[in-house]
N, CA, C and O atoms as a GROMACS GRO file, in nm:
protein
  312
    1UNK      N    1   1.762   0.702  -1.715
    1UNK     CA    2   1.636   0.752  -1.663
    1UNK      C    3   1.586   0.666  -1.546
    1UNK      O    4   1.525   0.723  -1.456
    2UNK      N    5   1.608   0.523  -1.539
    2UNK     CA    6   1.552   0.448  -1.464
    2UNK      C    7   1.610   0.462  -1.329
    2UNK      O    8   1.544   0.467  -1.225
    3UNK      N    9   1.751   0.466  -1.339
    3UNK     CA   10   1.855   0.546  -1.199
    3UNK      C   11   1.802   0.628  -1.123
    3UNK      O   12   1.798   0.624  -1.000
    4UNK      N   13   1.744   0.733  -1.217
    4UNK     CA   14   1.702   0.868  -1.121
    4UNK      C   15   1.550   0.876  -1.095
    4UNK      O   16   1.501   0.967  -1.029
    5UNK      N   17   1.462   0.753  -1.163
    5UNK     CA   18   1.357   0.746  -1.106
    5UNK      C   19   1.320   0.631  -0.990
    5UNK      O   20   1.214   0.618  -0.928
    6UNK      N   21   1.456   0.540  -0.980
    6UNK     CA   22   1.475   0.459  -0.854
    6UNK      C   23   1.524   0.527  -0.721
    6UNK      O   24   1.504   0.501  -0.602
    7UNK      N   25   1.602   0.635  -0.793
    7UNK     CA   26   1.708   0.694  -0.625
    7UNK      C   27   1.557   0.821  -0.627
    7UNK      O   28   1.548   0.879  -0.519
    8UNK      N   29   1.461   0.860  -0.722
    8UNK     CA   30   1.297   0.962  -0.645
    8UNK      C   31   1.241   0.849  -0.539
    8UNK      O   32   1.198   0.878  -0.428
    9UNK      N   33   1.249   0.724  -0.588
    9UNK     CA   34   1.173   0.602  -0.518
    9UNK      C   35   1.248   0.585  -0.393
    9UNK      O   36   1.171   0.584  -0.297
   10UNK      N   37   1.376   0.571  -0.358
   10UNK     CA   38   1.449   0.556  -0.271
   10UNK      C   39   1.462   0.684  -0.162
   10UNK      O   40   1.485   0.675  -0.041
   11UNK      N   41   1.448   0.766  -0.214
   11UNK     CA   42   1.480   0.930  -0.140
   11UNK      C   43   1.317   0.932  -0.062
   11UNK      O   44   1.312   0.956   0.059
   12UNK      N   45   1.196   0.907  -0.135
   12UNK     CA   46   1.059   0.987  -0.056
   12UNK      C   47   0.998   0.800  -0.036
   12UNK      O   48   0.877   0.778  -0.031
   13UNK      N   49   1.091   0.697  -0.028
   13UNK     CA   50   1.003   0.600   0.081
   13UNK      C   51   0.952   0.577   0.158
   13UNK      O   52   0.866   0.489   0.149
   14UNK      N   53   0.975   0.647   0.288
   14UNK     CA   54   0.880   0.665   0.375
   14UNK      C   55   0.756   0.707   0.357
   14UNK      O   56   0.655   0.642   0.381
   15UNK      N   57   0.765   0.857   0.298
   15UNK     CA   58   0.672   0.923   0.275
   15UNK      C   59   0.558   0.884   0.164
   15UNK      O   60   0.444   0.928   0.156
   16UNK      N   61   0.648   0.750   0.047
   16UNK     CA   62   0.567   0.715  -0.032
   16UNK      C   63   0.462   0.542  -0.006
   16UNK      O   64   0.370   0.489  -0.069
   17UNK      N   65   0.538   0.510   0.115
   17UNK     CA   66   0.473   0.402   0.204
   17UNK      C   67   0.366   0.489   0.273
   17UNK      O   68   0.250   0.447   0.285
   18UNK      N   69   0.392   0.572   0.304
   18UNK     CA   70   0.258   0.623   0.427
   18UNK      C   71   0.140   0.635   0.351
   18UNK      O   72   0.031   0.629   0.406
   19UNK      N   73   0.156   0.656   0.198
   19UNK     CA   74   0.050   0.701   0.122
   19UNK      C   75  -0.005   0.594   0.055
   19UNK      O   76  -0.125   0.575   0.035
   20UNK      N   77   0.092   0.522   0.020
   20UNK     CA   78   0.080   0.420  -0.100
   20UNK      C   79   0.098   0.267  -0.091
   20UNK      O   80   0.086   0.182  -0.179
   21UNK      N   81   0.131   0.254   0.049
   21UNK     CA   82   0.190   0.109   0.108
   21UNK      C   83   0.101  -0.014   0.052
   21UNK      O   84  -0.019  -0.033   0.072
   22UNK      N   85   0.188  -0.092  -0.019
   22UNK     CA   86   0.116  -0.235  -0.105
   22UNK      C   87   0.055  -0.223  -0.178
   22UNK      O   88  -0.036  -0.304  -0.190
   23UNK      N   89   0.066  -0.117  -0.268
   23UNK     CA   90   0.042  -0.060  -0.457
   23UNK      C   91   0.173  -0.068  -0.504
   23UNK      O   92   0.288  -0.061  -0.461
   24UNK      N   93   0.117  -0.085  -0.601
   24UNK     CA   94   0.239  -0.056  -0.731
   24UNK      C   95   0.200   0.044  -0.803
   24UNK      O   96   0.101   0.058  -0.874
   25UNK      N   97   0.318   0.136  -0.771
   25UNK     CA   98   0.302   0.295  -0.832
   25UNK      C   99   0.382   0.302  -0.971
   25UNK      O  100   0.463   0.226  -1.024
   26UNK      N  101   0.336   0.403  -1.002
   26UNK     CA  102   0.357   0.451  -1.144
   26UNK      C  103   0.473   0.558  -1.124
   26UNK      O  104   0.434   0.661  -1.070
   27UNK      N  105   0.583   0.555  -1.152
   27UNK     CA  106   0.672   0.667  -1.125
   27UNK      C  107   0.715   0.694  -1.250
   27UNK      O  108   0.738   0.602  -1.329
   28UNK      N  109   0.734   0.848  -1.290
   28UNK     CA  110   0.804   0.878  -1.394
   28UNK      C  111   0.858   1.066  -1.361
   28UNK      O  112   0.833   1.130  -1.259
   29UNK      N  113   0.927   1.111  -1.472
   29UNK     CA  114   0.969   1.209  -1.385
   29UNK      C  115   0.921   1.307  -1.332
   29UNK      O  116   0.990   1.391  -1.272
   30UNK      N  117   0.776   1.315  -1.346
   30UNK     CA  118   0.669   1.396  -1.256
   30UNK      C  119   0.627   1.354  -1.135
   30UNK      O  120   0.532   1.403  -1.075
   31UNK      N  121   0.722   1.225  -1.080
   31UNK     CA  122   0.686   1.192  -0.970
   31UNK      C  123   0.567   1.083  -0.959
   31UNK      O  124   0.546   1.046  -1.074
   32UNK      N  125   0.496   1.028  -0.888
   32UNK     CA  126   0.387   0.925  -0.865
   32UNK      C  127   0.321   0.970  -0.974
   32UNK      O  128   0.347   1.090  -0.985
   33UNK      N  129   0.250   0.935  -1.059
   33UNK     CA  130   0.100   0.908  -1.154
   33UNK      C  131   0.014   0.846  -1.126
   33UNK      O  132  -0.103   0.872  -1.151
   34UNK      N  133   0.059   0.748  -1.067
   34UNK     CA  134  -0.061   0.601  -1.028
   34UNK      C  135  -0.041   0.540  -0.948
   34UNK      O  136   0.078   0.520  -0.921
   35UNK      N  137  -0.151   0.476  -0.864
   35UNK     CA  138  -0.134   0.369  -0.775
   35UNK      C  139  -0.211   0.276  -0.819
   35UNK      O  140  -0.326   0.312  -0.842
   36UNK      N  141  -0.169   0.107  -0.850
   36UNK     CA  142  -0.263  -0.001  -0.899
   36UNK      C  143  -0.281  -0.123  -0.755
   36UNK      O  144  -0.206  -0.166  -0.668
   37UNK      N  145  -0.360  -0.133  -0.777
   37UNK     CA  146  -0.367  -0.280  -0.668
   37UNK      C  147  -0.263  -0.406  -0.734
   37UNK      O  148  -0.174  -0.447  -0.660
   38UNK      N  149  -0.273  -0.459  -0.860
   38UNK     CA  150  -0.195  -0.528  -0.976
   38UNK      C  151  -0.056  -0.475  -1.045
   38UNK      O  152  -0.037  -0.371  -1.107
   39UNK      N  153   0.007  -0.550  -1.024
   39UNK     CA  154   0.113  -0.517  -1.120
   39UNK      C  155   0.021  -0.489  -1.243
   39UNK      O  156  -0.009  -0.373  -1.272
   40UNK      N  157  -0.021  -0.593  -1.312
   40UNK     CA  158  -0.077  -0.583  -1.427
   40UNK      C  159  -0.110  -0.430  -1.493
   40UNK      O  160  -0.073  -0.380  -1.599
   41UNK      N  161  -0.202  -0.377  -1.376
   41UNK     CA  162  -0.315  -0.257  -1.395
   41UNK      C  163  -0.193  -0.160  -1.388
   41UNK      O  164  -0.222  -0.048  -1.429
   42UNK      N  165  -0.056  -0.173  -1.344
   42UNK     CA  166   0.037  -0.070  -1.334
   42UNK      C  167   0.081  -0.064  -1.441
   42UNK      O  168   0.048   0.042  -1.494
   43UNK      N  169   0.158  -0.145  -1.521
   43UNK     CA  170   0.205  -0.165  -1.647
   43UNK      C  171   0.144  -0.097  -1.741
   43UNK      O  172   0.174  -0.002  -1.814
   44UNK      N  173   0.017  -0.190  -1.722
   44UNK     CA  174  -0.037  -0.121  -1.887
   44UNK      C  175  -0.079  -0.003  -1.864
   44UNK      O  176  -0.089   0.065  -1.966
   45UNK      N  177  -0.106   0.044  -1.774
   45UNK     CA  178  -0.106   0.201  -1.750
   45UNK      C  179  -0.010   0.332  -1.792
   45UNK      O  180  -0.023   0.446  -1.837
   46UNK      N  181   0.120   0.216  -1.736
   46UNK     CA  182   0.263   0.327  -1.758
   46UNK      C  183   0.245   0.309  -1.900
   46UNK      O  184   0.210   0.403  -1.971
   47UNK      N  185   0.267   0.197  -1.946
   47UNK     CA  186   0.275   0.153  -2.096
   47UNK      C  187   0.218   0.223  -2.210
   47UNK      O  188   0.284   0.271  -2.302
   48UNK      N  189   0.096   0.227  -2.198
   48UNK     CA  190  -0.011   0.302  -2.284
   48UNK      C  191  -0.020   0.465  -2.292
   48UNK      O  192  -0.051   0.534  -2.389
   49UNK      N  193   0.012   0.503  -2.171
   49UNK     CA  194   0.034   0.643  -2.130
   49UNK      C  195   0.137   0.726  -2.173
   49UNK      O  196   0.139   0.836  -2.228
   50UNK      N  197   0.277   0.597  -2.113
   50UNK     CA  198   0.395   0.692  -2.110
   50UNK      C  199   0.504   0.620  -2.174
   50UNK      O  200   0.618   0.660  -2.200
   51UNK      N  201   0.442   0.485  -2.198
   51UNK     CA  202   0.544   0.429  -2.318
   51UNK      C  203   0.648   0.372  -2.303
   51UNK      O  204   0.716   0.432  -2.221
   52UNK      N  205   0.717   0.245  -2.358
   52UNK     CA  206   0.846   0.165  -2.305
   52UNK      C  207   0.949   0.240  -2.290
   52UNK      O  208   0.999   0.320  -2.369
   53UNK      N  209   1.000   0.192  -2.107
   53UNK     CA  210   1.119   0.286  -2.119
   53UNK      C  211   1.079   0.458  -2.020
   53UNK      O  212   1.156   0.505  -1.936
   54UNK      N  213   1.000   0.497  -2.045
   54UNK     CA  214   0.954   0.620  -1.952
   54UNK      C  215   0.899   0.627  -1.828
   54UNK      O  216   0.844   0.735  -1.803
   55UNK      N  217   0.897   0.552  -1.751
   55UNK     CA  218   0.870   0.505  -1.651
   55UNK      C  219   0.895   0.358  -1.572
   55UNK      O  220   0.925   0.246  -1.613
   56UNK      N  221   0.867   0.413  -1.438
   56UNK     CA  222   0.952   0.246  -1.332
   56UNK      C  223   0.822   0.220  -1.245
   56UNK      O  224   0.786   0.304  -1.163
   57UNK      N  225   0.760   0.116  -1.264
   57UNK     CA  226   0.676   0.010  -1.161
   57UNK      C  227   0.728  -0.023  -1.055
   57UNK      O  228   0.795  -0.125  -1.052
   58UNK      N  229   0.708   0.063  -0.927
   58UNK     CA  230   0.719   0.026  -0.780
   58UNK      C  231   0.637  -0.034  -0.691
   58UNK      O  232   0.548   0.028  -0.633
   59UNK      N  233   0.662  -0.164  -0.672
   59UNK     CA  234   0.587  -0.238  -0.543
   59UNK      C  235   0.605  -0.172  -0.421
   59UNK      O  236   0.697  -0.216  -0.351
   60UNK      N  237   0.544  -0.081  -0.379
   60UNK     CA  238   0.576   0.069  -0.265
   60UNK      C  239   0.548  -0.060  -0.111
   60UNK      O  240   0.431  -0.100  -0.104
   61UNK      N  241   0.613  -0.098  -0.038
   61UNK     CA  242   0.657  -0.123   0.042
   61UNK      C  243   0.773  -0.085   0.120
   61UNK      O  244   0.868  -0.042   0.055
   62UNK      N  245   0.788  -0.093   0.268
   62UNK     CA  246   0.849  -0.063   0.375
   62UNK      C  247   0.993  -0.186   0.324
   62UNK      O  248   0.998  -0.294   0.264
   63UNK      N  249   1.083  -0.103   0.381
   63UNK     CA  250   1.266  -0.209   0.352
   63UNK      C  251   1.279  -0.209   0.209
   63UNK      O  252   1.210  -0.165   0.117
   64UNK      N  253   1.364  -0.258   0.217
   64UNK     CA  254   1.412  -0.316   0.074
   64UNK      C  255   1.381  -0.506  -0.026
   64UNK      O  256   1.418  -0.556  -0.132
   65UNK      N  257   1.314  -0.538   0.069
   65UNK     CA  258   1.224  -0.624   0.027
   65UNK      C  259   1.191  -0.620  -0.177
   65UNK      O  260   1.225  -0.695  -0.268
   66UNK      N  261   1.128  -0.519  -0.172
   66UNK     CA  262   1.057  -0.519  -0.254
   66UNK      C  263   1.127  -0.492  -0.424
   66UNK      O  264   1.069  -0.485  -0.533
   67UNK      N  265   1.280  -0.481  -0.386
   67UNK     CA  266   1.400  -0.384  -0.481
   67UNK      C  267   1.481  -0.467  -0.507
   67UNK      O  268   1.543  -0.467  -0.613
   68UNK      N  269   1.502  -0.599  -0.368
   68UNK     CA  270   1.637  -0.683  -0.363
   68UNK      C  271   1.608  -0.801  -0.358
   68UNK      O  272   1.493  -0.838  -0.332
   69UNK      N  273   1.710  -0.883  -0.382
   69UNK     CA  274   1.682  -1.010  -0.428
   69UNK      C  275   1.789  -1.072  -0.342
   69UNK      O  276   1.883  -0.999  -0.311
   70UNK      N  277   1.790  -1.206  -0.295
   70UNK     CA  278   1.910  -1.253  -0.231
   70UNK      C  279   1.949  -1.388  -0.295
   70UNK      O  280   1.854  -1.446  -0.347
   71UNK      N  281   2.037  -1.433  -0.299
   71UNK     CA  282   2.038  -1.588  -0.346
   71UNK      C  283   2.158  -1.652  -0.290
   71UNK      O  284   2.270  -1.631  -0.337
   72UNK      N  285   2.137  -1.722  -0.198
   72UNK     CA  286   2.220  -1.834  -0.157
   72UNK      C  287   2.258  -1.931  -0.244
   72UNK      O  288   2.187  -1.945  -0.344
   73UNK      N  289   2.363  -2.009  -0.229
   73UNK     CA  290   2.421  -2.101  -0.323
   73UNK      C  291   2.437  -2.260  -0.220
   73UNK      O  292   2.484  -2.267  -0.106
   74UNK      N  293   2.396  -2.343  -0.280
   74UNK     CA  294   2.366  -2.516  -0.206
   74UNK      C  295   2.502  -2.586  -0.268
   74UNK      O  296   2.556  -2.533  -0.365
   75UNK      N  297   2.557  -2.714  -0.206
   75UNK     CA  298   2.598  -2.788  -0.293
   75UNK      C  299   2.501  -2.890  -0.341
   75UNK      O  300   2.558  -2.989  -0.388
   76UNK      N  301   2.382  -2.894  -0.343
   76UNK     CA  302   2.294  -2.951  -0.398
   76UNK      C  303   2.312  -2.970  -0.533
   76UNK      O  304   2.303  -2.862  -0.591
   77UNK      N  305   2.342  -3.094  -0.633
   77UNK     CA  306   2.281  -3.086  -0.702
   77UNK      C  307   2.227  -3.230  -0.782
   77UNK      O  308   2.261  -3.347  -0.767
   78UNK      N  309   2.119  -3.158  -0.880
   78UNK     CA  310   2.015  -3.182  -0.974
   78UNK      C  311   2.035  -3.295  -1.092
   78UNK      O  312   1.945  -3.316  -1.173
   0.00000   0.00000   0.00000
């Protein structure tokens, strides 16, 4: 479920930045539900509503920033 509510998130980004840019939306398979200023206020929203597992918390930003993670490796060590 989480696949096909990442590739709704991935498919209408643009369109869901123009609306929603720097919320964290509520996605589930009806599409947007919510926009929170907080992660927090997103969660327990999906949570209480629609329950562990039925929905994906999107930090709705422009790129992929907000999806990807990078990590370089040092010979540093500790």
């Amino acid at each position: 479920m989480i696949e096909a509510l990442f590739k709704y998130y991935l498919e209408n980004q643009d369109a869901l930045v123009k609306k929603y840019d720097g919320k964290y939306i509520v996605i589930t398979e009806d599409g947007v539900v919510g926009a929170f200023d907080t992660v927090r206020d997103g969660y327990d929203m999906g949570l209480n509503r629609y329950g562990r597992g039925n929905f994906m918390l999107q930090l709705c930003t422009p790129g992929d920033g907000a999806y990807s993670q990078r990590y370089f490796t040092s010979r540093v060590a500790f």
